[in-house]
N, C-alpha and C positions, 0 to 999 in steps of 0.2 A: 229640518227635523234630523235629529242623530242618528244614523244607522245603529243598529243592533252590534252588541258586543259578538266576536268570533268565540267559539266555546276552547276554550284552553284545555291541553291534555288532562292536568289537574281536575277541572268541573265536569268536564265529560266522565272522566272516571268516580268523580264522589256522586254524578249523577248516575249511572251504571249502578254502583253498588248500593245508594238506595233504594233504586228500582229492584234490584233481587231481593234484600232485606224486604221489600214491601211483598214481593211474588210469590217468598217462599214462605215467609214467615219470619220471623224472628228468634226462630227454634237452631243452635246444633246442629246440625246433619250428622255427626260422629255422636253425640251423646243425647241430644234432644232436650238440654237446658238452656234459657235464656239467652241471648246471643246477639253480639254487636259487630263483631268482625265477620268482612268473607279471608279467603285464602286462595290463592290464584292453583290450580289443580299441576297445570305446566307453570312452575317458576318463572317468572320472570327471569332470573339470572341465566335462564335455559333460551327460554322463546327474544327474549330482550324488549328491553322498556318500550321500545317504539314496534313493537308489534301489535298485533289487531289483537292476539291473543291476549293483551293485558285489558280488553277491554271487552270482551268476549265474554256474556252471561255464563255461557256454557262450562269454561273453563275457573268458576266459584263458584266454590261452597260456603255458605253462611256456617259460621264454626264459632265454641264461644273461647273464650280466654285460654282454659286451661288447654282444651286440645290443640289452641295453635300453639301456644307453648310446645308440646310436643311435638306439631309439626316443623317447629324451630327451634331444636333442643339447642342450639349457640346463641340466639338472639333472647338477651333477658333487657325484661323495661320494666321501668318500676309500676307504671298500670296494668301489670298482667299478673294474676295470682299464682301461687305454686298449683300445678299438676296435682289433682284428686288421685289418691291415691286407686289402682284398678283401673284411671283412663285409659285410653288408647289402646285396649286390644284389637280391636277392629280396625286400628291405625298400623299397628305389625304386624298384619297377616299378610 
């Protein structure tokens, strides 16, 4: 019989993030619209890819397009819509 696959950083992680999506809901946490992305709270570029903290519920927010947009005003993709105009006050306080 096969032993079981080892969980890859990759599946661990897309398993993580649909466990909060399913926990929190599927709502924004900055605007309270529909919402498919999280957003890691400490960057990864901060804590670094092989941290626990990239994998750490704690440290995601479920967010929707526009406000990660904002929370990554250099990074544009063509799946992310422009920025609602009035988002993100509660993002520059």
């Amino acid at each position: 019989m096969a032993e079981p696959r080892a969980e890859t950083p990759q599946s661990r992680y897309r398993r993580i993030v649909r466990e909060v999506l399913d926990a929190r809901g599927r709502f924004c946490e900055c605007c309270g619209v529909p919402a498919r992305h999280v957003h890691h709270i400490i960057p990864c570029s901060i804590s670094g890819i092989a941290s626990e903290l990239v994998f750490d519920p704690a440290n995601l927010i479920v967010i929707c397009n526009d406000c990660h947009m904002l929370m990554h005003p250099l990074i544009r993709r063509p799946s992310w819509t422009k920025a609602a105009k009035g988002r993100g006050i509660a993002l520059n306080r």
